[in-house]
C-alpha positions as CSV (number, residue, x, y, z in Angstrom):
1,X,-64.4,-16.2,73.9
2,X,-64.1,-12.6,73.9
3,X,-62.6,-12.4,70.7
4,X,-65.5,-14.9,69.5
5,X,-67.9,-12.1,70.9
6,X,-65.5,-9.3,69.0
7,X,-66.0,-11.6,65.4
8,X,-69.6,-11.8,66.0
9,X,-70.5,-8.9,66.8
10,X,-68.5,-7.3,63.7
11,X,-70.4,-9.6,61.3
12,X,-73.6,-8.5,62.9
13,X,-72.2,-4.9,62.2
14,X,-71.8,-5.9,58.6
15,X,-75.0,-7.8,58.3
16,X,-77.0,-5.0,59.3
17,X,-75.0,-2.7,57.2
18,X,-75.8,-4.6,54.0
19,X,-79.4,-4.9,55.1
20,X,-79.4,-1.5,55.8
21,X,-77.9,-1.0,52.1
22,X,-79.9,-3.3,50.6
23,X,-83.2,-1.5,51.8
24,X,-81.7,1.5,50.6
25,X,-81.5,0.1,47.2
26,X,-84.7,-1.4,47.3
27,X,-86.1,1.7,48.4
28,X,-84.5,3.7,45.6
29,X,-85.8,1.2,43.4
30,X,-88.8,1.0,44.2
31,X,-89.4,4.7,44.5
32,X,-88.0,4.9,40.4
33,X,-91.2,2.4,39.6
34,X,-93.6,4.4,41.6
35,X,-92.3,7.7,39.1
36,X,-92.2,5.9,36.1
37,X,-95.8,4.5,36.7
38,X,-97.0,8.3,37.8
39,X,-95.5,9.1,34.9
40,X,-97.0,7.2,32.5
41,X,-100.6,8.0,34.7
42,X,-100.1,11.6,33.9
43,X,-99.0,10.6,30.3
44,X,-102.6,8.2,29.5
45,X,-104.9,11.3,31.7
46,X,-103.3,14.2,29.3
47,X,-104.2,11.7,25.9
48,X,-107.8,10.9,27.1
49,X,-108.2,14.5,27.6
50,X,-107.4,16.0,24.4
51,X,-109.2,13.1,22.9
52,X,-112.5,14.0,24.7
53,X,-112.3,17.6,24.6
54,X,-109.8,19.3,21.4
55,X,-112.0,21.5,19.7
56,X,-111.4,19.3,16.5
57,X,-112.1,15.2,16.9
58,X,-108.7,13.2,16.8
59,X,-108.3,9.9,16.9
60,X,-106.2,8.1,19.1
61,X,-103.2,7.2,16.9
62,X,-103.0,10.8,15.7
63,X,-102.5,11.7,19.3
64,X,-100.0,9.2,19.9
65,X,-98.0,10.1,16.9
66,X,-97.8,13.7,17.7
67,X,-97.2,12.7,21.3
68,X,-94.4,10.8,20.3
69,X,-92.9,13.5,17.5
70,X,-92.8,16.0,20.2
71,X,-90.9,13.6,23.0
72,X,-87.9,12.5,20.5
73,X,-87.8,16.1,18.4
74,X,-87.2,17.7,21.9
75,X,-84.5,15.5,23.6
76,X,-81.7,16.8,20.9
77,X,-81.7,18.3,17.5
78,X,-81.0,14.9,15.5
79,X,-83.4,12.5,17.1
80,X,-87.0,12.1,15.8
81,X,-90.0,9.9,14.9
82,X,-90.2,8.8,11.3
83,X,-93.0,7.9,9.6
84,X,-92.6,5.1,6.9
85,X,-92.6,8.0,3.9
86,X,-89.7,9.7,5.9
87,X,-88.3,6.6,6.6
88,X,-88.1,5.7,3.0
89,X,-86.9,9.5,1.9
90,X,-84.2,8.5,4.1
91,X,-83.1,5.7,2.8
92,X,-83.1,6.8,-0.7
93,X,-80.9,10.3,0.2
94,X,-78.3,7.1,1.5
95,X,-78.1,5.7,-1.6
96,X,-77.5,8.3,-3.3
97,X,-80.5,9.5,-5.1
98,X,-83.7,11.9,-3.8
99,X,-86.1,14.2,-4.8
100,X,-85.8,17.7,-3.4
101,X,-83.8,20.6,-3.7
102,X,-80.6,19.1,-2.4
103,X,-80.5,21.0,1.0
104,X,-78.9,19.8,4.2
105,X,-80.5,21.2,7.5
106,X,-81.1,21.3,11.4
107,X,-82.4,23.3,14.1
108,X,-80.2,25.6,16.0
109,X,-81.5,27.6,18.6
110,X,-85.3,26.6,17.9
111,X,-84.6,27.5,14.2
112,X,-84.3,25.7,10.7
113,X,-81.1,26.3,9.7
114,X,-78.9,25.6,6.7
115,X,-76.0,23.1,7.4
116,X,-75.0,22.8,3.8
117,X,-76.3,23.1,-0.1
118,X,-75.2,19.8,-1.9
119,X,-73.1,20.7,-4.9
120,X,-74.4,21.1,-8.2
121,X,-78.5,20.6,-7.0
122,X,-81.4,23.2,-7.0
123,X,-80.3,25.0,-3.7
124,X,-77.3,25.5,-4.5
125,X,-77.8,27.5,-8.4
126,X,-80.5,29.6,-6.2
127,X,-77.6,30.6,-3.8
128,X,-78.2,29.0,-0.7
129,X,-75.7,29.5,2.2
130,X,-74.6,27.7,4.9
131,X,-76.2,29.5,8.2
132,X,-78.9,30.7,6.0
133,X,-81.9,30.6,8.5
134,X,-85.1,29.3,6.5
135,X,-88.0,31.3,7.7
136,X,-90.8,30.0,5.1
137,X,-91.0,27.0,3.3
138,X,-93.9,29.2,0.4
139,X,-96.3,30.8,3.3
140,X,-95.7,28.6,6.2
141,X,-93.8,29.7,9.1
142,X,-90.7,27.2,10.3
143,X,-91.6,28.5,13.7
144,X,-91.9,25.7,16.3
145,X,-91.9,23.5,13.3
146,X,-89.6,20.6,13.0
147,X,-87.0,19.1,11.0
148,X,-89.2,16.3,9.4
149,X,-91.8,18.6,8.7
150,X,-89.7,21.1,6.7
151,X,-88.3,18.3,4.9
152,X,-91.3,17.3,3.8
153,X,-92.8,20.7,2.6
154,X,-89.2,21.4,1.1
155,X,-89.6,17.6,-1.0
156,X,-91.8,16.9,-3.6
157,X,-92.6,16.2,-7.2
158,X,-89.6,17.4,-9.9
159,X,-90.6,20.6,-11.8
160,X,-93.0,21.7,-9.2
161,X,-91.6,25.0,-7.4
162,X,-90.9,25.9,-3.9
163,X,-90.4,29.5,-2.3
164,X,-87.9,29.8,0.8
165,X,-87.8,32.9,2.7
166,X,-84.3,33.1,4.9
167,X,-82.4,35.4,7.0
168,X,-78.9,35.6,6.5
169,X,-76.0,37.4,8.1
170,X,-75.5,40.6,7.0
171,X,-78.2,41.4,4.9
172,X,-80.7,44.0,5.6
173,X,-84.3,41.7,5.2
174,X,-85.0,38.5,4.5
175,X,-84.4,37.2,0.7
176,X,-87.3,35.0,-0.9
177,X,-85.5,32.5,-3.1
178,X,-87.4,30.9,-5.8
179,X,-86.4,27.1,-6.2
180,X,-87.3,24.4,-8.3
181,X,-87.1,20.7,-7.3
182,X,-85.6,18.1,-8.9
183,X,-84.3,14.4,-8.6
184,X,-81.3,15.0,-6.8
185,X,-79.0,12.6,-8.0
186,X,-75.5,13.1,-5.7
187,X,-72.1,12.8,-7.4
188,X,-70.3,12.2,-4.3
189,X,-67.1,12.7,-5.0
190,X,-64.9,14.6,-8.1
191,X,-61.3,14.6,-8.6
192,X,-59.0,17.1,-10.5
193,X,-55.4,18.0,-11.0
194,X,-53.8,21.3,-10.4
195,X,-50.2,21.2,-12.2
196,X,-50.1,17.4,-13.4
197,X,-48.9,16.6,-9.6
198,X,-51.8,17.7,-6.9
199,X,-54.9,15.7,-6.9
200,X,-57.7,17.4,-6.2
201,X,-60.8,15.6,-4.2
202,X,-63.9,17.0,-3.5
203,X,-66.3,15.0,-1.0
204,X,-69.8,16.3,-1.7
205,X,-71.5,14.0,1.1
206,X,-70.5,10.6,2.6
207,X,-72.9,8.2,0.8
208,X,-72.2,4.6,0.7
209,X,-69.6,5.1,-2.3
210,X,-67.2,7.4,-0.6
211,X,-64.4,5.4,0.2
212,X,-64.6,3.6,-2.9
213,X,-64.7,6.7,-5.3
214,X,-62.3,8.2,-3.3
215,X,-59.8,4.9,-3.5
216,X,-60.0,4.5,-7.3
217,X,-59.4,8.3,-7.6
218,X,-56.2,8.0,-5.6
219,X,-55.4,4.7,-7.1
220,X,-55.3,6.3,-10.4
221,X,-53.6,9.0,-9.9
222,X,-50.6,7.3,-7.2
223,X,-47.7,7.1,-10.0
224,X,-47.5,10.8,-10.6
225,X,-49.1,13.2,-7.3
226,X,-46.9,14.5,-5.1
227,X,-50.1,16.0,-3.0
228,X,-53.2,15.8,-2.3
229,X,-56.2,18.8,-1.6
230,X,-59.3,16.9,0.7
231,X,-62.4,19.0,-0.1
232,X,-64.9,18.9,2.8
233,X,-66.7,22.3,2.7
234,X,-70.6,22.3,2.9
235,X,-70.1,18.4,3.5
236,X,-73.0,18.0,6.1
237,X,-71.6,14.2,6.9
238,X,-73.5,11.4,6.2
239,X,-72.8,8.0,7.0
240,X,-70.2,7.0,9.7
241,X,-68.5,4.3,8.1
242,X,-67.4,5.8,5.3
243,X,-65.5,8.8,7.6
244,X,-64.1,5.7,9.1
245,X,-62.4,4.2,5.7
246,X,-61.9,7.7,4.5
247,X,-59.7,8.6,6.8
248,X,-58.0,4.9,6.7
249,X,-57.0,5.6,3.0
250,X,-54.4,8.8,4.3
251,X,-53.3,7.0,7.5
252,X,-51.7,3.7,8.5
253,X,-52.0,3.3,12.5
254,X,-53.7,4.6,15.5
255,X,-57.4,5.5,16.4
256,X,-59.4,7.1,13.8
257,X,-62.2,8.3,16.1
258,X,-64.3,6.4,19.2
259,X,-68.3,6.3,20.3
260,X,-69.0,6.7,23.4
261,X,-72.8,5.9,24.7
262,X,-74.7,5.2,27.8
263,X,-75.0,1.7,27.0
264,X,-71.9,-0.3,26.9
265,X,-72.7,-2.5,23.8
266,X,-72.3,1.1,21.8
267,X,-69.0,1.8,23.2
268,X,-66.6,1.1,20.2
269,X,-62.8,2.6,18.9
270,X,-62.2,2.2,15.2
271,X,-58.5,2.1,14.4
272,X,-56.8,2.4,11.3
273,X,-54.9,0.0,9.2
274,X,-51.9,-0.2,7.2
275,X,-53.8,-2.2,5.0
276,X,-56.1,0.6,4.2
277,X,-53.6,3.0,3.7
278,X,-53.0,4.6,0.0
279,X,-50.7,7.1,0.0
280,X,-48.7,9.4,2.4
281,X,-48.3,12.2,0.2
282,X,-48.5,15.5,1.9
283,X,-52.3,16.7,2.5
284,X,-54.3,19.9,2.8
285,X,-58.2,19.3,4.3
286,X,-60.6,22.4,3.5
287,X,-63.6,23.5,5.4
288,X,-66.3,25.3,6.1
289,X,-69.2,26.1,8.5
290,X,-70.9,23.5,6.4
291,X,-68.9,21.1,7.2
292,X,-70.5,18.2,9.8
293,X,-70.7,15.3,11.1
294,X,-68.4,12.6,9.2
295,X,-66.3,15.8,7.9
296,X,-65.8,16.6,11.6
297,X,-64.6,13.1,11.6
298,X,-62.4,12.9,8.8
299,X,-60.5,16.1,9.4
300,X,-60.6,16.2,13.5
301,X,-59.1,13.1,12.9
302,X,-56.3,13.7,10.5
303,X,-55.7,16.6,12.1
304,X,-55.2,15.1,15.8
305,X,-52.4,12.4,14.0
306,X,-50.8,15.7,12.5
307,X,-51.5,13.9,8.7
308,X,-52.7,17.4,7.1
309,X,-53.1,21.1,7.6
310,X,-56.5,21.8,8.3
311,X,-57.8,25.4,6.2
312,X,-60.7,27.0,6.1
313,X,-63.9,27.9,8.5
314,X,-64.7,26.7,12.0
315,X,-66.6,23.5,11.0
316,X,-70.5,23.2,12.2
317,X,-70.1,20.8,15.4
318,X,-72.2,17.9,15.3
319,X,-70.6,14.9,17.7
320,X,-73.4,13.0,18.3
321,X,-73.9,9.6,16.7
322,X,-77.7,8.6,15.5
323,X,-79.2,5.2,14.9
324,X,-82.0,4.5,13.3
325,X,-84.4,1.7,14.6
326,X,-87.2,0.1,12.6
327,X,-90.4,-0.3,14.1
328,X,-93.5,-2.3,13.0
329,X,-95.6,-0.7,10.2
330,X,-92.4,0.9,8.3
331,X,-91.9,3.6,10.5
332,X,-88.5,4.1,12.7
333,X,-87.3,6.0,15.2
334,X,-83.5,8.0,14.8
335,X,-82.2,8.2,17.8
336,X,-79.1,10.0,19.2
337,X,-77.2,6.9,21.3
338,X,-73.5,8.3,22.0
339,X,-71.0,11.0,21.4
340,X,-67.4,10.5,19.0
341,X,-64.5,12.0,20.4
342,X,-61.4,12.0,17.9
343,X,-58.3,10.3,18.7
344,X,-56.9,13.2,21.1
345,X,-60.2,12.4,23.7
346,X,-61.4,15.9,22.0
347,X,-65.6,16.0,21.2
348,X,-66.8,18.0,18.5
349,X,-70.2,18.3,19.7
350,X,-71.0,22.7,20.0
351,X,-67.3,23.3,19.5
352,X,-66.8,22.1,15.9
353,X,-63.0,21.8,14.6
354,X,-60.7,25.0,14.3
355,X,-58.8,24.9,11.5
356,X,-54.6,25.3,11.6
357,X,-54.9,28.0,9.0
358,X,-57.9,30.0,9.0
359,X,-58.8,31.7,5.7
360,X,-62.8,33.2,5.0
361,X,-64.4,32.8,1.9
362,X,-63.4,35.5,-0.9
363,X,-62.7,35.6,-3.9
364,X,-59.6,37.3,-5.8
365,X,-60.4,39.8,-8.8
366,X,-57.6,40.7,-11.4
367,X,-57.8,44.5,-11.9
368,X,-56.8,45.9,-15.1
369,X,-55.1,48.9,-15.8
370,X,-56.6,51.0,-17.7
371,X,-54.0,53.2,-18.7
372,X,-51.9,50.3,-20.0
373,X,-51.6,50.1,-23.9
374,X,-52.4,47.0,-25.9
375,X,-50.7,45.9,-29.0
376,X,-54.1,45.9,-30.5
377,X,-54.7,49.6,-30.1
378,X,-51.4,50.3,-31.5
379,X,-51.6,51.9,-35.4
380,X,-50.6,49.2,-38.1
381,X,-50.4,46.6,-35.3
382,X,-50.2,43.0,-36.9
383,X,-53.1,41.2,-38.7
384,X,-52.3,38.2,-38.7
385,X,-54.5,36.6,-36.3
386,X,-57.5,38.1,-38.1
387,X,-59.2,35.6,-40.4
388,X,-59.2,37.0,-44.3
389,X,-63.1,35.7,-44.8
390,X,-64.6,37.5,-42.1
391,X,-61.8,39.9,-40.8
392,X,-62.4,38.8,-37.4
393,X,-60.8,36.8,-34.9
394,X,-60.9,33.2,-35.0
395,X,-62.8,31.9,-31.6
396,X,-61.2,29.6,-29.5
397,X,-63.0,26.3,-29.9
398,X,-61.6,24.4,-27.1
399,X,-63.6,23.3,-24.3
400,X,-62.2,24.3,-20.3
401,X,-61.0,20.7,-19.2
402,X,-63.1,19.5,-16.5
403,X,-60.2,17.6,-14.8
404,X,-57.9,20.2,-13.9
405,X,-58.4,23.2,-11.6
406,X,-57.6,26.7,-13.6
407,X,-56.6,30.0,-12.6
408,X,-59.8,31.4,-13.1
409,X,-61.0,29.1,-10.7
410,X,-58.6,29.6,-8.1
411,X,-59.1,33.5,-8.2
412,X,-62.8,32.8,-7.5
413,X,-62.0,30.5,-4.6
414,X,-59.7,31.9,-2.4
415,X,-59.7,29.2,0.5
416,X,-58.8,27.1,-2.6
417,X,-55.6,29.1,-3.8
418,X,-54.4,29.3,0.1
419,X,-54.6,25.3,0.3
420,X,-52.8,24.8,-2.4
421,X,-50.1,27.2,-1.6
422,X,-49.6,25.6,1.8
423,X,-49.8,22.2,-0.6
424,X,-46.6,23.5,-2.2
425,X,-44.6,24.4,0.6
426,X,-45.5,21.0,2.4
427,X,-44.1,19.4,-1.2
428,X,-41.1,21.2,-1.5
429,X,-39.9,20.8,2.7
430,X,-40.9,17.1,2.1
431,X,-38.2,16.8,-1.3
């Protein structure tokens, strides 16, 4: 009997407990509606004022937009509202043609700031840096302005011009930079060869034809490389899946990166496959401060599996992975939903990735001795070369090959030069 009373009196203990428990969570739950609906009380009182008394009349759905700009441009640097114009801009940049000045940029510490000038485009013949900090887009301030609508001052009709006014590190005052727009139609990837036997790649941005570009280059090239140089620098990222099959092509097993979110459903580890794999030749990856987002990716990743020597700059440090969800009347909302981590468990985000080798962008200028005697200035020197018509020398007609990387353009690109000597010495332990 007593040990009757002992049982019962234990599962009253327990009862009450989880009573006890179970007002506590009903208690917490409740008091999370009663915020949420104060909340939105404040939200609706705040609207109808400025509607009734802003010195200039607005209608309701301007105050909502606004409203709704200013809530997603403040949670995080990458998440915003996007009207259907934006929203179409967007798209377009994905597939690989835009109008603009080809310019890749976000805000760091409350300013607009250059992430990257795409190869070849308007922004990058005027001299745009990465870091560059844009502080007029013609006579409008970028102060307490956002990304969207910079972008939008920065876009518009080919041939018409645009004035930026930036600050950059280590000059004295801020340099206005004259630029005219243009259709920006992105060559995402080129390839060259330096020596018949190192393939060259250059990744301008990750559009939808990265991988593929980037396989048919390899592809054609497999029979006779012995190495292979990844260009990433002033590769502001792009699209995630392509960093994904990028970095599949160079190696054959393991995790290539992971997303990590609140909600489960986003929680996913992309592996590699030996199926995807192309060649194991030995690799070199160069970066930049420029370099974000699906760069960080690709080389974070291939440097973690010890697949290439990473060279360069500290890369820019975006880890954060954005969606971007449709919503009725064409306009969408991008949305940071989870952080990547590479295959180590490392994040990128604010930290970026620290290359192996660190070199800084110079370049190398041949000096020539001025007290060194020519053949040329030497009396009675040969004549041979001269043509009899004219009596001068006969021009060189041929046209610099495209496909293969000189010496004049190794002594302009420094980082370059160093990749490719670490290249060689990869080659020749490898043999």
């Amino acid at each position: 009997m007593k040990q009757r009373l002992i049982a019962l009196a234990s599962f009253a203990v327990v009862a009450l407990a989880s009573l006890g428990l179970y007002g506590t969570l009903e208690a917490k739950s409740g008091n999370y509606e009663t915020a949420r609906l104060s909340a939105f009380e404040k939200f609706t009182r705040v609207v109808n004022t400025v509607e009734k008394y802003y010195v200039d009349p607005v209608d309701i759905d301007t105050v909502i937009q606004k409203a709704l700009d200013g809530m997603l441009s403040n949670l995080d640097a990458h998440s915003g509202y996007l009207e259907s114009k934006q929203y179409k801009d967007m798209n377009d940049k994905m597939q690989a043609e835009f109008g603009g000045l080809g310019i890749t940029v976000s805000m760091r510490d409350g300013a607009l700031t250059v992430e990257a000038p795409m190869e070849g485009t308007p922004a990058d013949r005027a001299g745009i840096e990465s870091g560059d900090i844009i502080l007029k887009i013609d006579e409008k301030s970028t102060i307490g302005m956002n990304i969207d609508e910079a972008v939008n001052l920065m876009r518009g009709k080919p041939g018409t011009g645009v004035k930026l006014t930036i600050v950059r590190k280590g000059a004295e005052k801020p340099l206005e930079m004259p630029i005219v727009r243009a259709i920006i139609k992105v060559q995402s990837v080129y390839a060259k060869t330096y020596n018949d036997d190192v393939l060259y790649l250059r990744v301008v941005s990750f559009d939808k034809n990265v991988a593929a570009s980037l396989k048919r280059e390899i592809a054609a090239n497999k029979s006779k490389i012995k190495g292979v140089v990844l260009d990433l620098r002033n590769n502001a990222g792009g699209l995630m899946d392509q960093a994904v099959k990028t970095t599949d092509l160079f190696i054959d097993k393991g995790i290539i990166v992971s997303q990590k979110g609140r909600v489960e459903s986003e929680n996913q580890v992309f592996h590699a496959s030996k199926s995807g794999s192309l060649t194991d030749a030995p690799m070199v990856v160069l970066v930049n401060g420029g370099s974000a987002s699906a760069s960080e990716i690709v080389s974070g990743s291939l440097q973690d599996h010890k697949r290439a020597v990473i060279v360069g700059e500290k890369t820019f440090g975006k880890g954060s992975v954005q969606v971007v969800l449709p919503l009725d009347g064409g306009d969408a909302i991008r949305l940071t939903i989870a952080r990547y981590y590479l295959p180590s468990g490392r994040s990128i985000q604010a930290t970026g990735i620290v290359p192996d080798v660190e070199v800084k962008r110079v370049s190398v200028k041949e000096i020539e001795n001025e007290f060194e005697i020519k053949e040329s200035q030497l009396k009675g020197h040969l004549e041979a070369q001269l043509d009899m018509t004219g009596g001068e020398k006969k021009k060189n007609d041929r046209k610099e090959d495209q496909s293969v990387i000189t010496d004049a353009q190794l002594n302009a690109d420094y980082q370059l030069k160093t990749a490719l000597g670490i290249l060689r010495g990869l080659i020749v332990v490898r043999n």
